[in-house]
matplotlib code that plots the C-alpha trace (Angstrom):
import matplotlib.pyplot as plt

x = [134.0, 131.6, 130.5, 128.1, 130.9, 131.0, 133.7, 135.1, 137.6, 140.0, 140.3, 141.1, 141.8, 140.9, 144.0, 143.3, 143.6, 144.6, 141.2, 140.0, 137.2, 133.4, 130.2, 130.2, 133.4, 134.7, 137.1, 138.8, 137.6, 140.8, 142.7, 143.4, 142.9, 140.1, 137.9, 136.1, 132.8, 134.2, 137.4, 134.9, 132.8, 135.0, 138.4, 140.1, 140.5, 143.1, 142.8, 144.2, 142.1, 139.9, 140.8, 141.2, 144.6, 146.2, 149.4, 151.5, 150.3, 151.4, 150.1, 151.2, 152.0, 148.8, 146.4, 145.4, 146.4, 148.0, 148.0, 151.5, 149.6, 149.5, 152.5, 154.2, 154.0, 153.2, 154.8, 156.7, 159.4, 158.8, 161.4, 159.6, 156.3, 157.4, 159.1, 155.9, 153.8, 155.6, 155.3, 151.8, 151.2, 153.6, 151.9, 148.3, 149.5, 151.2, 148.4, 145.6, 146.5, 145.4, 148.2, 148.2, 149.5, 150.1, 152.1, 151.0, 152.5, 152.8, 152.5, 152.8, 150.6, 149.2, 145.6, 145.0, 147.1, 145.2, 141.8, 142.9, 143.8, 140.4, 138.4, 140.2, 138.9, 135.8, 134.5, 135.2, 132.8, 132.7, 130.5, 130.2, 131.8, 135.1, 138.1, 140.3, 142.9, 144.2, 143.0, 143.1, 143.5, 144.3, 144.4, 145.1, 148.0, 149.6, 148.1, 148.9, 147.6, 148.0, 148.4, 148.1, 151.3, 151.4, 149.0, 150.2, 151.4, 148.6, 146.4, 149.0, 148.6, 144.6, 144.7, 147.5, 146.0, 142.0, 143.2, 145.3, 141.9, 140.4, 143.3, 142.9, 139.1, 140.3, 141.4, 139.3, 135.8, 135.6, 131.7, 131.8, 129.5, 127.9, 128.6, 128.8, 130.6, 132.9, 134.3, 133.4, 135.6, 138.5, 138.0, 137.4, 141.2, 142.3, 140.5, 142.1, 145.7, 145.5, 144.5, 147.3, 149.9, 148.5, 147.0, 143.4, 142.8, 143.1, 140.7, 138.3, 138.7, 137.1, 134.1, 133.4, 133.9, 131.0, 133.0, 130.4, 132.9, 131.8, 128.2, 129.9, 132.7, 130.1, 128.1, 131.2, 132.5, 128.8, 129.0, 132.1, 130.8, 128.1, 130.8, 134.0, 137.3, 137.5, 134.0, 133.9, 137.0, 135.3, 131.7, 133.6, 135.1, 131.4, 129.6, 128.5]
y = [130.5, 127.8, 124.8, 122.9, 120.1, 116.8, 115.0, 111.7, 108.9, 111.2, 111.6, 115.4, 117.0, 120.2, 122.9, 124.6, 121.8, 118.7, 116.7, 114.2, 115.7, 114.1, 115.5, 118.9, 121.4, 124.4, 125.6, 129.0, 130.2, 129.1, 128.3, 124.4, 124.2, 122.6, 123.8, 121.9, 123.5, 124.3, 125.9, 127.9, 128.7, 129.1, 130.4, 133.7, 134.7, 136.2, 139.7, 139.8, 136.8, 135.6, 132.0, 130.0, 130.6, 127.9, 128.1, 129.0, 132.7, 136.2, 139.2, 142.3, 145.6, 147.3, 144.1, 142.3, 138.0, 137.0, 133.6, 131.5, 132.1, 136.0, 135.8, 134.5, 137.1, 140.2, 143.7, 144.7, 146.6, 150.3, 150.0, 147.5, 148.8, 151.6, 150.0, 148.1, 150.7, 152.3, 149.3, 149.2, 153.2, 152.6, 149.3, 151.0, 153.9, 151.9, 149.6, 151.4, 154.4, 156.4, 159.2, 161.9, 166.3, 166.2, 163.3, 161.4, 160.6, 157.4, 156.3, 153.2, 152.8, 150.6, 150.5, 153.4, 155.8, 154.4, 155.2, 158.7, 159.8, 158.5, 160.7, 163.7, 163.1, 165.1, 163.4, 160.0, 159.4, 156.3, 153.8, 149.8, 147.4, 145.6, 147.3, 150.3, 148.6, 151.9, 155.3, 158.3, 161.8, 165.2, 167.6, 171.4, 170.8, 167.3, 164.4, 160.6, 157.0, 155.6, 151.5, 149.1, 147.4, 143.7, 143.2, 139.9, 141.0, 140.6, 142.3, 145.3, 145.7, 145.8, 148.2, 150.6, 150.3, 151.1, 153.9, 155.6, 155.1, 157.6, 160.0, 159.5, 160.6, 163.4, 165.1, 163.9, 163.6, 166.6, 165.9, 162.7, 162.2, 158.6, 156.2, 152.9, 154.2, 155.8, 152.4, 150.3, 152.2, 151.9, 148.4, 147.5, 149.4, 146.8, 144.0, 144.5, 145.1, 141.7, 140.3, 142.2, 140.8, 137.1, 136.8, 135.4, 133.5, 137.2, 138.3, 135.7, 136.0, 139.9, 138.4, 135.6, 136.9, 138.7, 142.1, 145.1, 146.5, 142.9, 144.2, 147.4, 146.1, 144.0, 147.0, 148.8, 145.8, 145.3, 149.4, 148.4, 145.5, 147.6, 151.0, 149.7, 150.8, 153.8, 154.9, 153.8, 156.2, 159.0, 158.7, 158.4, 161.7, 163.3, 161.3, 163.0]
z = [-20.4, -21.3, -19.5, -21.7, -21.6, -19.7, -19.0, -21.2, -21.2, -22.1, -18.0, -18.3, -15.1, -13.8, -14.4, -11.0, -8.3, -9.9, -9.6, -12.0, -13.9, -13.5, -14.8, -16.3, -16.5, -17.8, -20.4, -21.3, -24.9, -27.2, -24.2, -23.3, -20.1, -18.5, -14.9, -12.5, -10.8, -7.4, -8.5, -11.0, -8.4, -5.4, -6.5, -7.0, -10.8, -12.6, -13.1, -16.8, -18.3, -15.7, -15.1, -11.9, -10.0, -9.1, -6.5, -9.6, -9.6, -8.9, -7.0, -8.2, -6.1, -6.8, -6.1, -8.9, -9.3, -12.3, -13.1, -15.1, -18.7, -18.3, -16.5, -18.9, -21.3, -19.1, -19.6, -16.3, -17.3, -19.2, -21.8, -22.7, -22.7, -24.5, -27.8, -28.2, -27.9, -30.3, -32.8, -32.2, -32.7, -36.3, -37.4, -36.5, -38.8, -41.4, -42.3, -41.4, -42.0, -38.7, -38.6, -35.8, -36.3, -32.7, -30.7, -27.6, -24.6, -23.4, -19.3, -17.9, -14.8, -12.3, -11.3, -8.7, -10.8, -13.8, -12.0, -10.5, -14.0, -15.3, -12.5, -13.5, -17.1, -17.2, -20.8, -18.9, -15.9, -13.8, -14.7, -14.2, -16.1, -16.7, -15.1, -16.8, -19.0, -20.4, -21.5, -23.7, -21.7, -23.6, -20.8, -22.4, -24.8, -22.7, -24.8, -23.4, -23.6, -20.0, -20.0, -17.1, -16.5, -15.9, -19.1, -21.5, -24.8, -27.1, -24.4, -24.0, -27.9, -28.2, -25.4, -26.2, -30.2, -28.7, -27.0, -30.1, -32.0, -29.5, -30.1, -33.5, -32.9, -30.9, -34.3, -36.6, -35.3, -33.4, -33.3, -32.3, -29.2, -29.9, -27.4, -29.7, -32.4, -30.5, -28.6, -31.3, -33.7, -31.0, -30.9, -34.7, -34.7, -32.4, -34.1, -37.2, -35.8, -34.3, -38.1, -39.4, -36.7, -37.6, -34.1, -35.6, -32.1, -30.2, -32.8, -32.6, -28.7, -29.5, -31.3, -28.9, -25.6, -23.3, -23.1, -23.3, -26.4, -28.7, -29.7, -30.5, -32.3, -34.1, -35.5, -36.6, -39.0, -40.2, -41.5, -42.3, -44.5, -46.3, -46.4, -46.9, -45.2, -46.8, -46.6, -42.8, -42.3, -44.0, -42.3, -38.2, -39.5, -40.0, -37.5, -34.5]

ax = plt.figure().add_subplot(projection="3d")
ax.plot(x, y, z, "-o")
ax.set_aspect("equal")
plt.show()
């Protein structure tokens, strides 16, 4: 979000209460909708993309708010979930290329199974930040991508195509130990499945939001600016 806007003529009102905006507000990045300062300040936020809710919201079983936008386009249902994670695992594959010898599972969870799975993950300790969208565990010879349920569409995809990344990396950078390439490969993955499903707004989102994964993402296109793809592809498989 941003607030270095003032209101106009326009008389825009604030999408949260209803109230005529005055003076400075706030506005989603690529979204429409326009914030006042006390629902900004004072209200509960979505959980999926951190706006104001307004009446017109949900609370799911395990907690979190959703507001009408997520909503909208959230994945409930696990037939569902599952046919587009597999068309994100075949697209990821088909365009960039990122096959796996050995198949993953794929579980649709909600947030205290997601977290209890995630503390079981010895290479995956605790740590602050934003909350657990998904994950990649390989426990003995069980491999599976967990996903938080309730996520919008476009969401659910960047997720479920970060975390193949890392199962990708499982196999083919058995070295790999470093911290920014590691999540900033996963998320150049998910970057460029967004350009390839003509979603250049989601992808912009990824460059212009304050997620800890942007700075990361950022240096991974820059190697892959001076490396190319295929060169990028072959150092991650060497890097350690």
């Amino acid at each position: 979000m941003t607030n270095n806007h003032v209101a106009s003529a326009a008389h825009l009102s604030c999408a949260s209460c209803g109230q005529l905006l005055t003076g400075a507000y706030y506005v989603m990045i690529d979204r429409s909708e326009s914030y006042c300062v006390a629902c900004i300040t004072t209200r509960p936020r979505c959980d999926s993309c951190g706006a104001p809710l307004t009446t017109q919201s949900w609370r799911l079983h395990d907690g979190r708010s959703q507001c009408a936008h997520c909503h909208h386009t959230a994945i409930y249902d696990p037939a569902v979930a599952q046919q587009l994670y597999d068309e994100t695992m075949q697209a990821v594959i088909s365009h960039l290329g990122l096959s796996l010898k050995v198949g993953v599972e794929f579980r649709l969870a909600d947030a205290p199974t997601l977290q209890a799975v995630r503390r079981l993950s010895d290479d995956r300790p605790a740590e602050p930040g934003p909350p657990t969208l998904g994950l990649y565990q390989r426990q003995g010879h069980i491999r599976a991508i967990y996903i938080l349920y309730g996520l919008p569409r476009l969401l659910f995809r960047i997720t479920v195509a970060h975390e193949y990344a890392h199962a990708w990396q499982g196999e083919h950078c058995p070295l790999l130990q470093d911290h920014i390439l590691r999540e900033g490969f996963a998320e150049w993955v998910a970057y460029r499945h967004m350009l390839w499903l003509g979603a250049g707004r989601a992808a912009n989102r990824m460059l212009q939001g304050n997620h800890p994964y942007r700075p990361m993402l950022e240096h991974v296109l820059k190697m892959e600016a001076e490396l190319g793809t295929v060169g990028l592809f072959a150092y991650m498989r060497t890097a350690e």
